[in-house]
C-alpha angles and dihedrals in degrees: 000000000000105000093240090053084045095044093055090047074053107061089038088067092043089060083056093063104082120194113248096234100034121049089233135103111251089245100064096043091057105250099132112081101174144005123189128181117191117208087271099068090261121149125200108180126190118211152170136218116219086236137027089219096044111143090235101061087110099046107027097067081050096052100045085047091062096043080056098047089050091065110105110244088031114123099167149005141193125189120204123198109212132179110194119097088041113224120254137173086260088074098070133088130265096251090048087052089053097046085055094044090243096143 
């Protein structure tokens, strides 16, 4: 599979991942901050919680591993949690801002 045609499965399988708190994918919130694919099919995301201190913190990275890992072409993921930049509600998109009546 050609890696743009990979990194768009991909994100596919990234906007079936919701947050827990927030009836949004994790895509459209912003908290992905990055998503890399080297030649052999392997995915290293970046990403970010909405709080430090979210219950999910555990669960969520290993969710989003395992969407990841469903995507056909895919051999491996890793899923980094980063804190810098912080997230904020200017990270999402603007449909996720709309559905929310952000705007």
């Amino acid at each position: 599979m050609e890696n743009e045609t990979l990194s768009d499965a991909v994100v596919e399988a990234l906007r079936t991942v919701y947050d827990p708190e927030i009836p949004l994918n994790i895509y459209e919130l912003g908290l992905v901050y990055g998503v890399e694919i080297d030649d052999g099919g392997r995915v290293s995301i970046r990403m970010t919680l909405t709080s430090p201190n979210c219950p999910e913190a555990q669960v969520l990275p290993a969710r989003v591993k395992q969407a990841v890992l469903d995507v056909e072409g895919v051999t491996g993921a890793d899923v980094e949690i980063v804190w810098d930049p912080p997230w904020s509600t200017e990270r999402m998109s603007e449909a996720a801002k709309l559905q929310l009546g952000l705007l």
